[in-house]
N, CA, C, O and CB atoms as a CASP TS submission, in Angstrom:
PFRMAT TS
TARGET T0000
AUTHOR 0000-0000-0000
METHOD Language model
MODEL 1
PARENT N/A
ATOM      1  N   UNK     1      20.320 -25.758 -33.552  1.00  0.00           N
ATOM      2  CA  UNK     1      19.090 -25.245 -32.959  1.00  0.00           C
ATOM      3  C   UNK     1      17.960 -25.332 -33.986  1.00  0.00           C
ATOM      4  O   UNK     1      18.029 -24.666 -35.019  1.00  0.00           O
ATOM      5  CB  UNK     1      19.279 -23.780 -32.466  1.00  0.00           C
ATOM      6  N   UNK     2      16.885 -26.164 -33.721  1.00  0.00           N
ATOM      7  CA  UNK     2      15.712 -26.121 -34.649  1.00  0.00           C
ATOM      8  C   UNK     2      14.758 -24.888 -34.349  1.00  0.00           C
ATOM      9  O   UNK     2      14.613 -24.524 -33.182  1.00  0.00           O
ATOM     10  CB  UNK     2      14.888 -27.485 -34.520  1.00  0.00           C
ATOM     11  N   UNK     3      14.205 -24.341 -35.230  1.00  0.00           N
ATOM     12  CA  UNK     3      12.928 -23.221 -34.945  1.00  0.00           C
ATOM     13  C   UNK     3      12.083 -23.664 -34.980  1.00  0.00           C
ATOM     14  O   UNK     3      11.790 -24.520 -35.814  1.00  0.00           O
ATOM     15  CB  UNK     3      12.608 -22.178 -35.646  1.00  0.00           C
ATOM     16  N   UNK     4      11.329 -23.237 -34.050  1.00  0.00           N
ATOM     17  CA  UNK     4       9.379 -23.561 -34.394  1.00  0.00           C
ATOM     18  C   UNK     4       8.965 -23.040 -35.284  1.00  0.00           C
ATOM     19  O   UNK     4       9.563 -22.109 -35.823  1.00  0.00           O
ATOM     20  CB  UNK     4       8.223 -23.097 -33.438  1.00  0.00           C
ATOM     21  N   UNK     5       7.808 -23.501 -35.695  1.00  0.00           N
ATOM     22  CA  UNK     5       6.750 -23.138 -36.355  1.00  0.00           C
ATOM     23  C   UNK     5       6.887 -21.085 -36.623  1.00  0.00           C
ATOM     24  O   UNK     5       7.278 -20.377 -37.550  1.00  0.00           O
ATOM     25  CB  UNK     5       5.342 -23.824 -35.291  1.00  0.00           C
ATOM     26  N   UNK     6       6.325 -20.827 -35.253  1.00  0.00           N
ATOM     27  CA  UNK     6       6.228 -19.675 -35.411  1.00  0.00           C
ATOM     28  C   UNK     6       7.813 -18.757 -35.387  1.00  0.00           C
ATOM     29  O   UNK     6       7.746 -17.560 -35.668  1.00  0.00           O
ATOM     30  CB  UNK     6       5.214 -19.372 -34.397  1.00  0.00           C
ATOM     31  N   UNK     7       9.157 -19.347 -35.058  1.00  0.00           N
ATOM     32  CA  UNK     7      10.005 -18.796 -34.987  1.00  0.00           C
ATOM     33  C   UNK     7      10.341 -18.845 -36.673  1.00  0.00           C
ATOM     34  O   UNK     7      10.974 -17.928 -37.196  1.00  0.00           O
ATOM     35  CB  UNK     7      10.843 -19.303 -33.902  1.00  0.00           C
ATOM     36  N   UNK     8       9.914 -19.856 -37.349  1.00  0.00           N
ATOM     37  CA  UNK     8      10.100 -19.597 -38.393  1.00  0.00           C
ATOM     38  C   UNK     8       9.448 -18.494 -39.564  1.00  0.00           C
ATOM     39  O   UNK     8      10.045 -17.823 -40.405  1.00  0.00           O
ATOM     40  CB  UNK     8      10.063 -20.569 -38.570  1.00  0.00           C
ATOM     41  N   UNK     9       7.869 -18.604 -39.237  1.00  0.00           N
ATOM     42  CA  UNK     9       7.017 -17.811 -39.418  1.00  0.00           C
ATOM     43  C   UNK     9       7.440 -16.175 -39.380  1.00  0.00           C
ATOM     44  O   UNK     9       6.977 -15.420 -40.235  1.00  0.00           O
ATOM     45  CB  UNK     9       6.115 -18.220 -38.534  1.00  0.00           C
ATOM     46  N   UNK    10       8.179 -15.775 -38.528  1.00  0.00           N
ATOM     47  CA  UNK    10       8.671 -15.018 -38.422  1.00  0.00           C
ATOM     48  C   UNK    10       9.239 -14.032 -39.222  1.00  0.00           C
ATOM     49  O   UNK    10       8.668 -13.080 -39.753  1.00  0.00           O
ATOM     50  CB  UNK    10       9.058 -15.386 -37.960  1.00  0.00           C
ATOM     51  N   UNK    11      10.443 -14.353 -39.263  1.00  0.00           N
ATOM     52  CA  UNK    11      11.013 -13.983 -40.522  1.00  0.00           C
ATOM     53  C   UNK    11      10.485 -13.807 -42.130  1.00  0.00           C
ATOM     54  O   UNK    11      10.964 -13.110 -43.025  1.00  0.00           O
ATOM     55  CB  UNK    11      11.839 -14.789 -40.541  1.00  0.00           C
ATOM     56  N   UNK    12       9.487 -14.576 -42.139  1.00  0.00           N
ATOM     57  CA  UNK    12       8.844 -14.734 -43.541  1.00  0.00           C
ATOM     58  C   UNK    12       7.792 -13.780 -43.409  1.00  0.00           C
ATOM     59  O   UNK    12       7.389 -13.311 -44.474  1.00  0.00           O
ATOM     60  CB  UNK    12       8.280 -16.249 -43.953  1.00  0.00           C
ATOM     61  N   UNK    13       7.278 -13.400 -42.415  1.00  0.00           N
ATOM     62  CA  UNK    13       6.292 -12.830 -42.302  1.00  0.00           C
ATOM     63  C   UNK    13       6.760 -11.407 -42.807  1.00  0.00           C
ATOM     64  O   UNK    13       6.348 -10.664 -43.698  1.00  0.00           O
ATOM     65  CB  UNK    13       5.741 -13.015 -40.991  1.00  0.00           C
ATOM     66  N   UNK    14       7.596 -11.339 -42.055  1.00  0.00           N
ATOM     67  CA  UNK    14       8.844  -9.759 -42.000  1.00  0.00           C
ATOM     68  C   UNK    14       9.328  -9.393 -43.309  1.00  0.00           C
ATOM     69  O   UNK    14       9.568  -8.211 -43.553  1.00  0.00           O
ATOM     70  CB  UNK    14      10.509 -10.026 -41.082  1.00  0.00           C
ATOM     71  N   UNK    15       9.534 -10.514 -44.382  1.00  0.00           N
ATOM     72  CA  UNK    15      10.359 -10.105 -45.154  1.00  0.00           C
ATOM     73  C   UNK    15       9.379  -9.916 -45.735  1.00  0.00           C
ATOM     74  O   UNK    15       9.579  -8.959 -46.483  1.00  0.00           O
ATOM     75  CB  UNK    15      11.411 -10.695 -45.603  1.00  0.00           C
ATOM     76  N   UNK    16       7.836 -10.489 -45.892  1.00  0.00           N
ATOM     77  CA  UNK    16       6.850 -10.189 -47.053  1.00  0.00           C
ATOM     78  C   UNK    16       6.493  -8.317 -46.426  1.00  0.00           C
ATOM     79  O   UNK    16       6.663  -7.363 -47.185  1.00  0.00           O
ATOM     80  CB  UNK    16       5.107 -11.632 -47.038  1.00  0.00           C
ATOM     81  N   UNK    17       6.119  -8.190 -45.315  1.00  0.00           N
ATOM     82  CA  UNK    17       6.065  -6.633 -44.785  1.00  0.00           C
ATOM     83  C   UNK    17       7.087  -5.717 -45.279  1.00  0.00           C
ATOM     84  O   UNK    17       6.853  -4.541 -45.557  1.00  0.00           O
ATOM     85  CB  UNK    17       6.214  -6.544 -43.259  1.00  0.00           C
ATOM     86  N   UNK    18       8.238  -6.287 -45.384  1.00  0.00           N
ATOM     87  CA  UNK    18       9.260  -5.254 -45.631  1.00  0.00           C
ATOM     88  C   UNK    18       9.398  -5.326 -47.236  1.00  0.00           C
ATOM     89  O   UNK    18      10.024  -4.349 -47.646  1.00  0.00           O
ATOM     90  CB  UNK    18      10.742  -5.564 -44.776  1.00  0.00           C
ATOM     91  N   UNK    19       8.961  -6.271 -48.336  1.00  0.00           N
ATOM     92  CA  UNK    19       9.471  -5.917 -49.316  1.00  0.00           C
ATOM     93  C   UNK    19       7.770  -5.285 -50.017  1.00  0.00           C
ATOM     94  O   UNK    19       7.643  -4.897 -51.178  1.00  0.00           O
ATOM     95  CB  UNK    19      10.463  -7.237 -50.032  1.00  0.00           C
ATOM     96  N   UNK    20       6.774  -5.319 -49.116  1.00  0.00           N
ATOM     97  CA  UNK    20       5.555  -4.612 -49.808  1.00  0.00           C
ATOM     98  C   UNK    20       5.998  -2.972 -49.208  1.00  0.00           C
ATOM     99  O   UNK    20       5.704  -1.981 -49.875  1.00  0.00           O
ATOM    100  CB  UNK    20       3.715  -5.345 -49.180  1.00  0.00           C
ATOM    101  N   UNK    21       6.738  -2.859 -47.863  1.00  0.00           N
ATOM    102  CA  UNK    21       7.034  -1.397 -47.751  1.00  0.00           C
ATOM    103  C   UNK    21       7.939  -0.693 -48.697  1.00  0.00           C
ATOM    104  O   UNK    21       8.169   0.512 -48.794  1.00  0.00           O
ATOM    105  CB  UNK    21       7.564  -1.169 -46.526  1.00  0.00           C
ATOM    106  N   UNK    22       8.504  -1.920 -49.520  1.00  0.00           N
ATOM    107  CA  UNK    22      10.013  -1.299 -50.260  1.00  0.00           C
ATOM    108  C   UNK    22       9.521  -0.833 -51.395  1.00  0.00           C
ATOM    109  O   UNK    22      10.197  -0.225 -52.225  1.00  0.00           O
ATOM    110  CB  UNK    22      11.346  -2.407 -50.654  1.00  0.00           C
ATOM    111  N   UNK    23       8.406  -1.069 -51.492  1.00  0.00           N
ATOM    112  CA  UNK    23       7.502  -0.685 -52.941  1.00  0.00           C
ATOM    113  C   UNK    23       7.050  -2.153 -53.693  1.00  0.00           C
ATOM    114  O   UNK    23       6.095  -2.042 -54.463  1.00  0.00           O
ATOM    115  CB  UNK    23       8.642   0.341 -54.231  1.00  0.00           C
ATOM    116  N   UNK    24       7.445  -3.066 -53.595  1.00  0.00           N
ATOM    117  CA  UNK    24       6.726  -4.520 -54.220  1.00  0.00           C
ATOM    118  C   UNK    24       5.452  -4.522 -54.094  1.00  0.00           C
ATOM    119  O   UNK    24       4.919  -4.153 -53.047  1.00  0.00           O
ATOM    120  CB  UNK    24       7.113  -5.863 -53.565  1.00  0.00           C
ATOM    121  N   UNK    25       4.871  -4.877 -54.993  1.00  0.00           N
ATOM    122  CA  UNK    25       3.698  -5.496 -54.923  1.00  0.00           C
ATOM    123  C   UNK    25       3.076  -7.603 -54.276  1.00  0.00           C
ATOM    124  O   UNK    25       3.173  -8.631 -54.947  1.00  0.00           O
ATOM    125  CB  UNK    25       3.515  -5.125 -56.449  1.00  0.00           C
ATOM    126  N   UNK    26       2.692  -7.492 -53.285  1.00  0.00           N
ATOM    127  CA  UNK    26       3.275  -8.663 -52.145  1.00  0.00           C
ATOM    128  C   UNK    26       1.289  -8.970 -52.135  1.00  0.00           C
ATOM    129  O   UNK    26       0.385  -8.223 -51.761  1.00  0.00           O
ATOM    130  CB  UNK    26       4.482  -7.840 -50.044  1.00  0.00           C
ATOM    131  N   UNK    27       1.256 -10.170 -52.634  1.00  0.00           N
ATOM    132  CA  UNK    27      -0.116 -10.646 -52.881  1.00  0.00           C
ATOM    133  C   UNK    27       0.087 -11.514 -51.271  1.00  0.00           C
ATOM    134  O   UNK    27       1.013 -11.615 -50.467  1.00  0.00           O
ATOM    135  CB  UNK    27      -0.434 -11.704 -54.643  1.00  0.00           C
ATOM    136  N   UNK    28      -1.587 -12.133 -51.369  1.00  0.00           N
ATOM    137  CA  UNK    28      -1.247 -13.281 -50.205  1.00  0.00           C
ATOM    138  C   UNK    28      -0.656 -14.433 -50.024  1.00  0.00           C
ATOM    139  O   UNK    28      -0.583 -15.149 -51.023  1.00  0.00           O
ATOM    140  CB  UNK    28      -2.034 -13.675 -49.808  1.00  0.00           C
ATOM    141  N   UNK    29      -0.094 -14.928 -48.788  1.00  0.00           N
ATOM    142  CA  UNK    29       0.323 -16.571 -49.506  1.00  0.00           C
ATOM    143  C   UNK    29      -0.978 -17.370 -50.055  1.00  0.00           C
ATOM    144  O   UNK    29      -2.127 -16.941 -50.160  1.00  0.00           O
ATOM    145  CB  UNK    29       1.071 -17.751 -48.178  1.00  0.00           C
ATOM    146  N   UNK    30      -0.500 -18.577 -50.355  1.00  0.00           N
ATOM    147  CA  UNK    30      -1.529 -19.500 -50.290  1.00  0.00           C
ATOM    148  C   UNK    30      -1.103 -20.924 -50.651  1.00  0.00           C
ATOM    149  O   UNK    30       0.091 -21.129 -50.871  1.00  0.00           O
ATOM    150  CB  UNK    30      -2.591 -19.054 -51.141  1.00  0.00           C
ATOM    151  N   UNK    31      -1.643 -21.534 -50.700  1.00  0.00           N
ATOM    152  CA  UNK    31      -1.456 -23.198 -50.859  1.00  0.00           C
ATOM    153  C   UNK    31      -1.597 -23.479 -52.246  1.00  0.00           C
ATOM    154  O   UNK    31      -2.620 -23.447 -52.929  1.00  0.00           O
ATOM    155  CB  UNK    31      -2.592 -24.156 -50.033  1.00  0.00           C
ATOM    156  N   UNK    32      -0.285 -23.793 -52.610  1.00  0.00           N
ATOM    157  CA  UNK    32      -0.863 -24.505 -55.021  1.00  0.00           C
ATOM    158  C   UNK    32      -1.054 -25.658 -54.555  1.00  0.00           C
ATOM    159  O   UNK    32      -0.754 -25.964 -53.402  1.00  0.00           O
ATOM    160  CB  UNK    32       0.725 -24.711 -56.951  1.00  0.00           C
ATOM    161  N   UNK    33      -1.564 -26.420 -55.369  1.00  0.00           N
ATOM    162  CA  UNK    33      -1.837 -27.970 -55.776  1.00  0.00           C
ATOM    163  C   UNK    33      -0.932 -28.895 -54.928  1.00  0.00           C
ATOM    164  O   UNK    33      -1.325 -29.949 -54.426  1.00  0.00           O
ATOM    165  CB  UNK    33      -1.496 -28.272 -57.429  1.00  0.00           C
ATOM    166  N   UNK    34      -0.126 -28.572 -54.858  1.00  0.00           N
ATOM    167  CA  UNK    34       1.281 -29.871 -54.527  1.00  0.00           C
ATOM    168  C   UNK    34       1.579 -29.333 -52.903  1.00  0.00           C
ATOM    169  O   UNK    34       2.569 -29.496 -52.190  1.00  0.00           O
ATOM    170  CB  UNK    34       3.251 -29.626 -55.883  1.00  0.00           C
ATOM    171  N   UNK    35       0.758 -28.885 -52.744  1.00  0.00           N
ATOM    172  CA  UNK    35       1.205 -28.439 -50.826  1.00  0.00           C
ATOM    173  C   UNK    35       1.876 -27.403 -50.455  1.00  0.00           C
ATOM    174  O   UNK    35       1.837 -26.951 -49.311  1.00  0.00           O
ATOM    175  CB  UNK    35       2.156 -29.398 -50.032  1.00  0.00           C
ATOM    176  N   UNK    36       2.622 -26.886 -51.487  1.00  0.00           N
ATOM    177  CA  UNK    36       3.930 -25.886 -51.344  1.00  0.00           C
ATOM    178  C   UNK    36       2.723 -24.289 -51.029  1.00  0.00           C
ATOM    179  O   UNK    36       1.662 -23.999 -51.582  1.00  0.00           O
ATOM    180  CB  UNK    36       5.276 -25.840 -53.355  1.00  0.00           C
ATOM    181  N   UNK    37       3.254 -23.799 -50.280  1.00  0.00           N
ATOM    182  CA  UNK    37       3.243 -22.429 -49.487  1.00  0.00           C
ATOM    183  C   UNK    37       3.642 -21.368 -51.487  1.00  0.00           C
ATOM    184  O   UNK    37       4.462 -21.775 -52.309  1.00  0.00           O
ATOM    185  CB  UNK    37       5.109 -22.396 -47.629  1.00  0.00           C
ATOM    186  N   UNK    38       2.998 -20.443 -51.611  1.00  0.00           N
ATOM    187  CA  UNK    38       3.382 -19.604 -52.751  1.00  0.00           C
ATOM    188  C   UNK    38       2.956 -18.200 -52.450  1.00  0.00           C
ATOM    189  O   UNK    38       1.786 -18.174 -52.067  1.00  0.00           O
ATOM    190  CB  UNK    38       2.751 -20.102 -54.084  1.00  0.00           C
ATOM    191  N   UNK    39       3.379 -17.334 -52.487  1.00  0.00           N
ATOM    192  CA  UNK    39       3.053 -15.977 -52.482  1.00  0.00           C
ATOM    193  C   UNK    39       3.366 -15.126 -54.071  1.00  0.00           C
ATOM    194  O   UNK    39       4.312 -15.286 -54.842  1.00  0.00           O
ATOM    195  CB  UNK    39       3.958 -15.366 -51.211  1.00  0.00           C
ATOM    196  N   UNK    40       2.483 -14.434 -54.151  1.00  0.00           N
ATOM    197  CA  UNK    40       3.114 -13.538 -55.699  1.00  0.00           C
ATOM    198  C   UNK    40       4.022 -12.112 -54.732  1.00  0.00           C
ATOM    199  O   UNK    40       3.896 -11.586 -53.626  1.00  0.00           O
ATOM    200  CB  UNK    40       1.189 -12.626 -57.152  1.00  0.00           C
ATOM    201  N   UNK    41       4.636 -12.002 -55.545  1.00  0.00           N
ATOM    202  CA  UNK    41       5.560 -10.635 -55.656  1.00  0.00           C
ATOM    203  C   UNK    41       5.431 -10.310 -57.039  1.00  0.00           C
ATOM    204  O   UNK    41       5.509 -11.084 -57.993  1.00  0.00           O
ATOM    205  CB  UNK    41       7.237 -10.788 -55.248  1.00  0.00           C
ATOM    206  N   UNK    42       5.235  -9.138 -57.042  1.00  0.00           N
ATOM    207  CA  UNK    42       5.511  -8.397 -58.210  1.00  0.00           C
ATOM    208  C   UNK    42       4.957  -9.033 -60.099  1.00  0.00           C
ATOM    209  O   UNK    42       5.366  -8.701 -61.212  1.00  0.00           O
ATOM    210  CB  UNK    42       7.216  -8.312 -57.989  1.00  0.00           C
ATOM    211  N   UNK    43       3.988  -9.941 -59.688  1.00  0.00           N
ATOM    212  CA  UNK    43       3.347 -10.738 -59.902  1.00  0.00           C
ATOM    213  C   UNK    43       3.681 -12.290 -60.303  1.00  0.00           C
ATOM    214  O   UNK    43       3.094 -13.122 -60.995  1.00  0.00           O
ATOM    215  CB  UNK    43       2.809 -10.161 -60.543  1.00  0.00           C
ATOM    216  N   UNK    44       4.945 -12.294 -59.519  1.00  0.00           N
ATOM    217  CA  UNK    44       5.926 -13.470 -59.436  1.00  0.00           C
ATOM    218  C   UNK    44       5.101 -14.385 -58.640  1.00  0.00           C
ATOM    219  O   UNK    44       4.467 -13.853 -57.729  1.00  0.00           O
ATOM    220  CB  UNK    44       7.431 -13.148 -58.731  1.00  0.00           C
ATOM    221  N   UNK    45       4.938 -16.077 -58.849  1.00  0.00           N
ATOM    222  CA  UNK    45       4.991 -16.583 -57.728  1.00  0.00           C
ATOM    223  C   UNK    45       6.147 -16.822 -57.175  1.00  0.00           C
ATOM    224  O   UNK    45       7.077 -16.735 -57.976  1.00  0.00           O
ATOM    225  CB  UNK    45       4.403 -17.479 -57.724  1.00  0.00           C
ATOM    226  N   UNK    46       6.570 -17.211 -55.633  1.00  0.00           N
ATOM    227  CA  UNK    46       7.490 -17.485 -55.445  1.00  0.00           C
ATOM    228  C   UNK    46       7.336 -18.391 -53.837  1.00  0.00           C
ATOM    229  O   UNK    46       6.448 -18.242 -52.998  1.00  0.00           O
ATOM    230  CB  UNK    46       8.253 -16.271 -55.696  1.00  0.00           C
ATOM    231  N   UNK    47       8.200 -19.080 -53.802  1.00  0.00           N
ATOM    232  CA  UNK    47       8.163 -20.277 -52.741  1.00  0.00           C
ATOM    233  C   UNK    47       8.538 -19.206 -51.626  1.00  0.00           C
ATOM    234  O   UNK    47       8.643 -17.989 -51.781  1.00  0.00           O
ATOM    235  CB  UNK    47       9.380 -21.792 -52.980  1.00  0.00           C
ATOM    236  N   UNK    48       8.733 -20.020 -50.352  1.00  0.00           N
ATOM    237  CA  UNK    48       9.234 -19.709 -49.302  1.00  0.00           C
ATOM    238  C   UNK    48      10.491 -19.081 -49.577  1.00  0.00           C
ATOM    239  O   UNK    48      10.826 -17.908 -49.410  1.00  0.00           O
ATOM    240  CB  UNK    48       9.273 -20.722 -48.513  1.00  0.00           C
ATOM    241  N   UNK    49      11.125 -20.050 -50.024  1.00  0.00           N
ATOM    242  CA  UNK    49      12.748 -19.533 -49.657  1.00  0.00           C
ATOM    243  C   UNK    49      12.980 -18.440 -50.470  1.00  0.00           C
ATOM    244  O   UNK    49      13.649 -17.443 -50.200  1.00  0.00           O
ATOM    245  CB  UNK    49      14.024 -20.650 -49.973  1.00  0.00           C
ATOM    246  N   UNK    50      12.257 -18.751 -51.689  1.00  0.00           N
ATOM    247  CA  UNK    50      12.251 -17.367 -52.669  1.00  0.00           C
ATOM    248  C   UNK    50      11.903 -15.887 -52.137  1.00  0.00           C
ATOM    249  O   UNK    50      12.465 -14.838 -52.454  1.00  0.00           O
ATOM    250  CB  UNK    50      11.160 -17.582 -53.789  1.00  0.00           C
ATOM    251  N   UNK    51      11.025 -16.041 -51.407  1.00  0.00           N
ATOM    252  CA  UNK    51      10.188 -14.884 -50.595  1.00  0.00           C
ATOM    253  C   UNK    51      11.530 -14.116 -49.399  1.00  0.00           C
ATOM    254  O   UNK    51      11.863 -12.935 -49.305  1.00  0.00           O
ATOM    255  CB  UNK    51       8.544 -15.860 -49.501  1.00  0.00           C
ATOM    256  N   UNK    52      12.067 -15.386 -48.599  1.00  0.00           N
ATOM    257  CA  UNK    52      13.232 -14.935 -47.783  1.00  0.00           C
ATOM    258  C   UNK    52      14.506 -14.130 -48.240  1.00  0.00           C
ATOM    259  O   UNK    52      15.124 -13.175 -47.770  1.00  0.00           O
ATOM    260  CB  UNK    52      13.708 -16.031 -47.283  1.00  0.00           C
ATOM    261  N   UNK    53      14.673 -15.164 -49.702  1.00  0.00           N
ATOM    262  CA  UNK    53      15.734 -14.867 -50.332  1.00  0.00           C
ATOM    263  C   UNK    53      15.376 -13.254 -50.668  1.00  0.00           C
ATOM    264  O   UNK    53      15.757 -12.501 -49.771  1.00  0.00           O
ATOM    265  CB  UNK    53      15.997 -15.909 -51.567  1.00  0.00           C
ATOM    266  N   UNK    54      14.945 -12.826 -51.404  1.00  0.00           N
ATOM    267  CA  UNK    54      14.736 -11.752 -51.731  1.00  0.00           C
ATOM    268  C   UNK    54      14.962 -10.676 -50.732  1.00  0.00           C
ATOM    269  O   UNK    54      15.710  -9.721 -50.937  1.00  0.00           O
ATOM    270  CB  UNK    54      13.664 -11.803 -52.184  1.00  0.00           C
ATOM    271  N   UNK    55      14.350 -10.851 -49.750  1.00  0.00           N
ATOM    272  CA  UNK    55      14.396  -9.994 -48.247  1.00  0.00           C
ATOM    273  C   UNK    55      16.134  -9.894 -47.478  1.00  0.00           C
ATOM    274  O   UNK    55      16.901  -8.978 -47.182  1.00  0.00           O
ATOM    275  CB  UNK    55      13.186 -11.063 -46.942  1.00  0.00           C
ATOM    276  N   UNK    56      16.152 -11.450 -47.394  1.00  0.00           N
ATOM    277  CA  UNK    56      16.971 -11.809 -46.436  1.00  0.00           C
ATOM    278  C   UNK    56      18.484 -11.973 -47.127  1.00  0.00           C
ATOM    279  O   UNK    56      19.485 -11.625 -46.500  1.00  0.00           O
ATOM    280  CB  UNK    56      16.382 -13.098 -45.756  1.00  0.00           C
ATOM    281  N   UNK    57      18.567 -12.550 -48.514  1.00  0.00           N
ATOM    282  CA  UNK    57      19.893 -12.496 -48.659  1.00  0.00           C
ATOM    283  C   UNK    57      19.976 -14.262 -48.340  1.00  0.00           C
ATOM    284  O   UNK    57      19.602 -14.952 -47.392  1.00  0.00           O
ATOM    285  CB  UNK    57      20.739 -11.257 -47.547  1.00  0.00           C
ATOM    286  N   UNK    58      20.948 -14.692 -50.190  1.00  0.00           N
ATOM    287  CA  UNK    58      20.907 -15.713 -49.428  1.00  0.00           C
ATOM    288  C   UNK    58      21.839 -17.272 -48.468  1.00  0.00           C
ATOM    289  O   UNK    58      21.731 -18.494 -48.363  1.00  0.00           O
ATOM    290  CB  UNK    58      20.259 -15.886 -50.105  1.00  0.00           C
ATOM    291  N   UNK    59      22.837 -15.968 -47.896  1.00  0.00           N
ATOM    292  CA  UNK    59      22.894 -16.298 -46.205  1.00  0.00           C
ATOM    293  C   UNK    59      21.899 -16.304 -44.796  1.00  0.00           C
ATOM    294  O   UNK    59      21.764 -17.088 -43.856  1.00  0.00           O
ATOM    295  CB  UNK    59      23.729 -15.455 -45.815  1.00  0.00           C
ATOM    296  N   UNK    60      21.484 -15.422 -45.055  1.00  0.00           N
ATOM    297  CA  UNK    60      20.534 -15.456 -43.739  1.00  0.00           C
ATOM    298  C   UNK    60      19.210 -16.460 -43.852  1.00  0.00           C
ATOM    299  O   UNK    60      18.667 -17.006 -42.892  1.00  0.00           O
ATOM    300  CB  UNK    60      19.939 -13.853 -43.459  1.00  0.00           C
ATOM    301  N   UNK    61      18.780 -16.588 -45.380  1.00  0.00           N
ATOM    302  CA  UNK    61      17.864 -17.619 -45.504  1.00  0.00           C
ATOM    303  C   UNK    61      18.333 -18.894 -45.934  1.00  0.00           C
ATOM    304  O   UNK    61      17.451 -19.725 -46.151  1.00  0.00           O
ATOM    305  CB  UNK    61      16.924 -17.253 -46.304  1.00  0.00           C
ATOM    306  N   UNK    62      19.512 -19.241 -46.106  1.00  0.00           N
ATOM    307  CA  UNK    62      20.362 -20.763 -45.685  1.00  0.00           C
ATOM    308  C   UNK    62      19.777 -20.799 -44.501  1.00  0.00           C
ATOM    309  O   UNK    62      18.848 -21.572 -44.266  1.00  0.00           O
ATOM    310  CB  UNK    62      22.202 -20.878 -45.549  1.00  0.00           C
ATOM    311  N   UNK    63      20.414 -19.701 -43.356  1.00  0.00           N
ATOM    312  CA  UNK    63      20.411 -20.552 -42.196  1.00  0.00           C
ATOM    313  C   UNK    63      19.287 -20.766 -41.682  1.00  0.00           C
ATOM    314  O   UNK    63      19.050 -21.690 -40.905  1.00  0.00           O
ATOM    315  CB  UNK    63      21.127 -20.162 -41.258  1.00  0.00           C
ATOM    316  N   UNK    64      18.424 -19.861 -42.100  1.00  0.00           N
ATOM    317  CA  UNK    64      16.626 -20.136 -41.780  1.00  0.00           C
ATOM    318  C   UNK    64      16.315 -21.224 -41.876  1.00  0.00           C
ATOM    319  O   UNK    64      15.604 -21.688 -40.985  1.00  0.00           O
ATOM    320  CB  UNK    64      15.555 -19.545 -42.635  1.00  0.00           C
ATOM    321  N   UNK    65      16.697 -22.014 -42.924  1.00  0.00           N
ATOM    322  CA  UNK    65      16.138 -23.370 -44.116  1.00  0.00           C
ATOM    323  C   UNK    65      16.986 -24.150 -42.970  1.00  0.00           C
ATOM    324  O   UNK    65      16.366 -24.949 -42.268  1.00  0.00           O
ATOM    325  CB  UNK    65      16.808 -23.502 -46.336  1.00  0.00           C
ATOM    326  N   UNK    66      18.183 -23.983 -42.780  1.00  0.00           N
ATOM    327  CA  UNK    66      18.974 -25.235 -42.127  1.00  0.00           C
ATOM    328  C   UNK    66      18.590 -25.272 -40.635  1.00  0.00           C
ATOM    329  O   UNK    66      18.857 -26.295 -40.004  1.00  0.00           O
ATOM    330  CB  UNK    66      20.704 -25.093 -42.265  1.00  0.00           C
ATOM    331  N   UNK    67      17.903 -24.100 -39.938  1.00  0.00           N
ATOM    332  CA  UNK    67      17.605 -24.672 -38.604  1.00  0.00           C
ATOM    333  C   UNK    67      15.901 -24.499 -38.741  1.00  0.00           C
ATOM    334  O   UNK    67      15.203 -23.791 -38.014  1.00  0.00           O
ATOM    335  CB  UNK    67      18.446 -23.741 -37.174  1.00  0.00           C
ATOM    336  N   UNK    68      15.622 -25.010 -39.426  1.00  0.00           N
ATOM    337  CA  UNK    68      14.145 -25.263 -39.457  1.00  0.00           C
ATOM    338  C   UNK    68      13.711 -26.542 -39.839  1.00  0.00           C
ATOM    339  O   UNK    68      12.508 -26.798 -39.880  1.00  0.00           O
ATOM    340  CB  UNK    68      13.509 -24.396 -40.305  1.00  0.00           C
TER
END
């Protein structure tokens, strides 16, 4: 099963909400140089999957990555 756009969106969205409720400090995404999606945490940058991983564990953000 592939996800859309926004089914993917989803989850990422959730995990950045839930780890600024957990007490993180969760900047905005934004676009670096090379195209890649980056958000800071905790004044980390960190990619997508990094962002999931953290939230999601990383089983649940395998399978994010693999049906997307």
């Amino acid at each position: 099963m592939r996800l859309s756009e926004a089914e993917y969106e989803d989850p990422y969205a959730e995990a950045l909400l839930c780890l600024e409720d957990d007490g993180h400090a969760v900047g905005v995404p934004f676009i670096d140089r090379t195209a890649t999606r980056q958000c800071r945490v905790d004044g980390c940058r960190l990619s997508d999957e990094e962002v999931l991983e953290l939230w999601w564990g990383k089983n649940i953000t395998g399978k994010i990555l693999r049906d997307r």
